[in-house]
ZAZA-676158 format. One record per residue: residue number from 1; residue in one letter; z, y, x of N, C-alpha, C in turn. Coordinates in nm, 2 decimals. Example, Ala and Ser with C-alpha at 12.3 -4.5 7.8 and 13.67 -1.06 7.14 Angstrom:
<sites>
[site 1 "A" [0.78 -0.57 1.32] [0.78 -0.45 1.23] [0.78 -0.33 1.32]];
[site 2 "S" [0.71 -0.22 1.28] [0.71 -0.11 1.37] [0.79 0.00 1.29]];
</sites>
This chain:
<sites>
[site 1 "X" [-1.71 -1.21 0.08] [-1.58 -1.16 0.08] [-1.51 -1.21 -0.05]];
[site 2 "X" [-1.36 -1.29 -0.04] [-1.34 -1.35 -0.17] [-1.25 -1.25 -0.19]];
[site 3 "X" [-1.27 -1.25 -0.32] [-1.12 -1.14 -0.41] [-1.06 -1.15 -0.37]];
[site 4 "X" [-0.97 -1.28 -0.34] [-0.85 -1.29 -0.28] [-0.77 -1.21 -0.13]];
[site 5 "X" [-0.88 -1.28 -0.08] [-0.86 -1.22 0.05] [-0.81 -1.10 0.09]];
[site 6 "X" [-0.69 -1.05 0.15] [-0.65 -0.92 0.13] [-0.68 -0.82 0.30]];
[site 7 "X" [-0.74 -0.97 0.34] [-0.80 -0.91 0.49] [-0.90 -0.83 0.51]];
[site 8 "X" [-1.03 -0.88 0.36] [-1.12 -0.81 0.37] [-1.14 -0.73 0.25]];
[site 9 "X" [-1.00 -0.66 0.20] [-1.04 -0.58 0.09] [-1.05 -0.42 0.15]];
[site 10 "X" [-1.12 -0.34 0.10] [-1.12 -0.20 0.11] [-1.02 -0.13 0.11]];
[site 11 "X" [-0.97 -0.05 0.28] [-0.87 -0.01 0.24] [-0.91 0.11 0.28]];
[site 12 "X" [-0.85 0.26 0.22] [-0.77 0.37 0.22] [-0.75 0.47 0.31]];
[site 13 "X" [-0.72 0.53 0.41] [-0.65 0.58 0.43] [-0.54 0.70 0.38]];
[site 14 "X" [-0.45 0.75 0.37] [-0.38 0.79 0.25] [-0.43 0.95 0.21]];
[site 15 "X" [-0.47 1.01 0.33] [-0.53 1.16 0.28] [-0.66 1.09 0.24]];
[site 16 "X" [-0.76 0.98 0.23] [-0.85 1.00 0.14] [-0.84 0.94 0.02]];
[site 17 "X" [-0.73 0.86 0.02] [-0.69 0.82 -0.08] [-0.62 0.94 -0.18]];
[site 18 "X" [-0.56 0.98 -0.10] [-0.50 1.14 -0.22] [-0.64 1.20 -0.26]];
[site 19 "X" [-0.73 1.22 -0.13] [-0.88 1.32 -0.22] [-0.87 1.22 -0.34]];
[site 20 "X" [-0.95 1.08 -0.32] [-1.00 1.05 -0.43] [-0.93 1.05 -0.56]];
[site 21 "X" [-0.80 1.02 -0.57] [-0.73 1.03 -0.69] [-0.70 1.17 -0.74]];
[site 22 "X" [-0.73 1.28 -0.64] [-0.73 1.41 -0.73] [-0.90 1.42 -0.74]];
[site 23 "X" [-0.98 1.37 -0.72] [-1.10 1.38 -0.75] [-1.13 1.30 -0.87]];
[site 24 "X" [-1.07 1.18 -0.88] [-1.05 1.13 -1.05] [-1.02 1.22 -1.15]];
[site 25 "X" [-0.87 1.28 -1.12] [-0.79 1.34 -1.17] [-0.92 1.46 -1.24]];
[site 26 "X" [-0.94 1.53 -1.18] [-1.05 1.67 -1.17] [-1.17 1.62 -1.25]];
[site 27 "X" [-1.21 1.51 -1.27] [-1.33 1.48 -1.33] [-1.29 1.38 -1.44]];
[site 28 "X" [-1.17 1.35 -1.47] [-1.15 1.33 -1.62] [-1.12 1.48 -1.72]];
[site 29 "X" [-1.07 1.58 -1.64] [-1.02 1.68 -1.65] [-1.11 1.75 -1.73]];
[site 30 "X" [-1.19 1.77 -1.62] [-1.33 1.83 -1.65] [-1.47 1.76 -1.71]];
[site 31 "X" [-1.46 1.63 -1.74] [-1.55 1.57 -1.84] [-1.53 1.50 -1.95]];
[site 32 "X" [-1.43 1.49 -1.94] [-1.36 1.44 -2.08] [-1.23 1.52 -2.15]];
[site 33 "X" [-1.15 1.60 -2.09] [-1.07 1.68 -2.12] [-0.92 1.59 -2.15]];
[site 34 "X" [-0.92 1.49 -2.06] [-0.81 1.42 -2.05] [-0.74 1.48 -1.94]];
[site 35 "X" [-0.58 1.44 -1.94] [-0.53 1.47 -1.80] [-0.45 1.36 -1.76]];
[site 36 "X" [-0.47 1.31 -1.63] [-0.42 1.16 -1.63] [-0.35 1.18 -1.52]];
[site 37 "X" [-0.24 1.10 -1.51] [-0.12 1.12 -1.41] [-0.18 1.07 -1.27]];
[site 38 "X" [-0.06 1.10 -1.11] [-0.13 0.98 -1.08] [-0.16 0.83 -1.05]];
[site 39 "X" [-0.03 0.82 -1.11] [-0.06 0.64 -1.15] [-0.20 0.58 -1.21]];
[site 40 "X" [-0.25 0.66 -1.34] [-0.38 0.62 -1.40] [-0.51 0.62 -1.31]];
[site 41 "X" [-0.50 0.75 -1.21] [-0.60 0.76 -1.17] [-0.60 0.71 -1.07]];
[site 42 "X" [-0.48 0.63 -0.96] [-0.44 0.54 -0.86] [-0.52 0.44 -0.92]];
[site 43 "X" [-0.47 0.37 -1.07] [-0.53 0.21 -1.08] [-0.66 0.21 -1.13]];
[site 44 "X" [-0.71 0.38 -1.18] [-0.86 0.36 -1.18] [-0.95 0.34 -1.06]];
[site 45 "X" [-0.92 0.38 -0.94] [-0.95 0.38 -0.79] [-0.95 0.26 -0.73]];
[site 46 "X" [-0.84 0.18 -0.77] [-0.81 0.04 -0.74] [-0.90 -0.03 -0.80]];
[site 47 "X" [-0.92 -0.02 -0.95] [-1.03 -0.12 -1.04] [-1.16 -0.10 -0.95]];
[site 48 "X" [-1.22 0.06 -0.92] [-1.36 0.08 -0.86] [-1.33 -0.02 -0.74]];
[site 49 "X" [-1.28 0.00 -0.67] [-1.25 -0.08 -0.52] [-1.32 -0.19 -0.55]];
[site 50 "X" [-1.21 -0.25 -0.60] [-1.21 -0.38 -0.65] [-1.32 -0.44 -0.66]];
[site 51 "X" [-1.38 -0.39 -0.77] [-1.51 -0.42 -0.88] [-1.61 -0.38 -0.80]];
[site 52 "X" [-1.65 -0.24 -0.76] [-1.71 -0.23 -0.68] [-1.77 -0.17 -0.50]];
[site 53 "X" [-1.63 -0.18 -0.49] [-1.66 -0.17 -0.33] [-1.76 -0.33 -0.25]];
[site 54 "X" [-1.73 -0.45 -0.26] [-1.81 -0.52 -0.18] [-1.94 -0.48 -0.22]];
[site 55 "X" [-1.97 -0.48 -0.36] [-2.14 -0.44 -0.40] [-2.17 -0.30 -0.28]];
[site 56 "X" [-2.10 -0.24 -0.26] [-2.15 -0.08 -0.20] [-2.16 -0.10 -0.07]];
[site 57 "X" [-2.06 -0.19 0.00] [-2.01 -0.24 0.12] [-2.14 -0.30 0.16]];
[site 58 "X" [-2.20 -0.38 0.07] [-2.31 -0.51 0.09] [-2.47 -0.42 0.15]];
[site 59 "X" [-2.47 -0.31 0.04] [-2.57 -0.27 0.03] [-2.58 -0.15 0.14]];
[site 60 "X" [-2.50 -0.08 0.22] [-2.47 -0.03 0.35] [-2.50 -0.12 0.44]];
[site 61 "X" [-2.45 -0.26 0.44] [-2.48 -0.37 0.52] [-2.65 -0.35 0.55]];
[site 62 "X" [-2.70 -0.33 0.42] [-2.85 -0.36 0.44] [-2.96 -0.29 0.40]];
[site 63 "X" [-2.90 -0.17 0.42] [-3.00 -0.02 0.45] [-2.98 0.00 0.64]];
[site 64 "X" [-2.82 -0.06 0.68] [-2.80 -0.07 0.84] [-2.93 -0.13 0.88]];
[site 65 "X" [-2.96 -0.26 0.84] [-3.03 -0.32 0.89] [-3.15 -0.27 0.89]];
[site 66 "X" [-3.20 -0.22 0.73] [-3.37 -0.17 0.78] [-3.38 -0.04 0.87]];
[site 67 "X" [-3.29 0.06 0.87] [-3.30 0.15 0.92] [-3.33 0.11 1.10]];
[site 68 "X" [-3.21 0.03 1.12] [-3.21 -0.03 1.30] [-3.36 -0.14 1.31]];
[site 69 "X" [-3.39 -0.20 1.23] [-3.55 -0.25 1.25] [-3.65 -0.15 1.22]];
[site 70 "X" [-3.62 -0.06 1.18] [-3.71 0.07 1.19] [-3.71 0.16 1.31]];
[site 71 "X" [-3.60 0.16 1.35] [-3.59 0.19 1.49] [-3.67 0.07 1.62]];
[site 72 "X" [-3.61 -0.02 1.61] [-3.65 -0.11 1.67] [-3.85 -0.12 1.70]];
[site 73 "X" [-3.90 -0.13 1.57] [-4.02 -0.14 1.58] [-4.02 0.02 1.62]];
[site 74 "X" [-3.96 0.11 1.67] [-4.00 0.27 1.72] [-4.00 0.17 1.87]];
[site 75 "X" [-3.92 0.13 1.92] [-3.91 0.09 2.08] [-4.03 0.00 2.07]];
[site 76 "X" [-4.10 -0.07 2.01] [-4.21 -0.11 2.05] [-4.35 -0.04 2.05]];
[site 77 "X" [-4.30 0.08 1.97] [-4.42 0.17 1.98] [-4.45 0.22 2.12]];
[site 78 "X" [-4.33 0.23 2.17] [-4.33 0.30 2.33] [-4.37 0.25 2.41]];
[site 79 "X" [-4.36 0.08 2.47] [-4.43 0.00 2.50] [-4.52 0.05 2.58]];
[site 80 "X" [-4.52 0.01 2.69] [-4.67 0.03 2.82] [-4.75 -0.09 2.83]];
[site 81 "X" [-4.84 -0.04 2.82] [-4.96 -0.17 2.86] [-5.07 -0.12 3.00]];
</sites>
């Protein structure tokens, strides 16, 4: 997925996009004792995306996979001979 690309970036929808930025908001609050508008906590949300959504993306990719060849070798267990 290249950075660029704006087809395959991570998108949003806007009620969980509101959770997440009051869930920023709530855990600078509460761990650092800052209070950040929501602009700050919008382009903190953006940077994670950014930076690390394909890593998270990738690695969903390929827990999918062992989980469904774990399955898979279940359908061969069943197998009649």
């Amino acid at each position: 997925m290249s950075s660029r690309d704006s087809t395959n970036k991570i998108k949003l929808d806007n009620e969980k996009r509101v959770h997440m930025i009051n869930a920023i908001k709530e855990y600078f609050a509460n761990e650092r004792e800052e209070d950040l508008g929501d602009l700050a906590a919008s382009l903190i949300l953006d940077f994670f995306i950014e930076k690390l959504g394909t890593e998270i993306y990738n690695q969903a990719v390929r827990d999918s996979y062992v989980y469904m060849n774990e399955k898979i070798q279940d359908l061969f267990e069943i197998e009649k001979h």
